[in-house]
N, C-alpha and C positions, 0 to 999 in steps of 0.2 A: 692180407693185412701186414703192415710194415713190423717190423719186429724192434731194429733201433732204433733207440730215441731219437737221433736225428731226421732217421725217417720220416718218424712221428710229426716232426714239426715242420719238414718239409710241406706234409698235408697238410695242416693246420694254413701253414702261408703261404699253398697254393689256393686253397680256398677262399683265402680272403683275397686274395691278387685276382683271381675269376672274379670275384662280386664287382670289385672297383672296375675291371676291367667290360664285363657286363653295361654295367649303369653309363660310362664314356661312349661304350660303343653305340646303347641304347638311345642314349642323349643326340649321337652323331648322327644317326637313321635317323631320327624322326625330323629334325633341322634339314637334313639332307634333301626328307619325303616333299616338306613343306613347299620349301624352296622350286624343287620340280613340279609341282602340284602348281603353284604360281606359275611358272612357266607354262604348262599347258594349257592355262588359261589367259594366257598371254598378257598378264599382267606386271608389265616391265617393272613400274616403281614399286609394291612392293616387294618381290620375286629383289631387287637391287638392295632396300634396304634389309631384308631379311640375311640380303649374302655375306655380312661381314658378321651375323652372329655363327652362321652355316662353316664359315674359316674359322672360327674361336675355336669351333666343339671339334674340328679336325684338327684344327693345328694340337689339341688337348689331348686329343684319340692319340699324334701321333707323338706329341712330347714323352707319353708315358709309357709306349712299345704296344700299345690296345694292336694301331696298326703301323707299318712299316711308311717311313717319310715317303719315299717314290708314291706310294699307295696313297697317300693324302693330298702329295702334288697334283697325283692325276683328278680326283677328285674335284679338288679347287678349279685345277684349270677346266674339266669338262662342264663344272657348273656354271664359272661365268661365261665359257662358250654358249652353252644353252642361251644362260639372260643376255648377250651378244645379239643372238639369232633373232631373239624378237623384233621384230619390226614395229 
């Protein structure tokens, strides 16, 4: 257990940095799941409109350091490769 006070409140605002950071990333998976899940079912026009809410919650993950920019680029770009691939 921390002993300074500053310690103290580093805890404090690392705990609350996890939660918001949590909920973005949590937000970012499930958009991510979705969008793949259309894809396997080869459903281009949803799987397409889905994909610019899919870039919102990454661009968001990566605005706020959740996850690292490269890390989101790659992302973006292997999902509209996927809706790409559909035939």
């Amino acid at each position: 257990m921390p002993i300074i006070k500053s310690a103290k409140r580093n805890i404090r605002g690392s705990a609350r940095k996890a939660v918001y950071n949590a909920r973005r990333s949590k937000a970012m998976k499930e958009v991510v799941k979705e969008v793949r899940e259309l894809v396997s079912s080869k459903d281009k026009k949803s799987a397409e409109a889905l994909l610019s809410k899919a870039y919102k919650a990454i661009d968001k993950a990566a605005k706020g350091n959740t996850i690292k920019k490269n890390a989101a680029d790659r992302k973006k770009s292997r999902l509209a490769k996927a809706i790409k691939k559909i035939a």
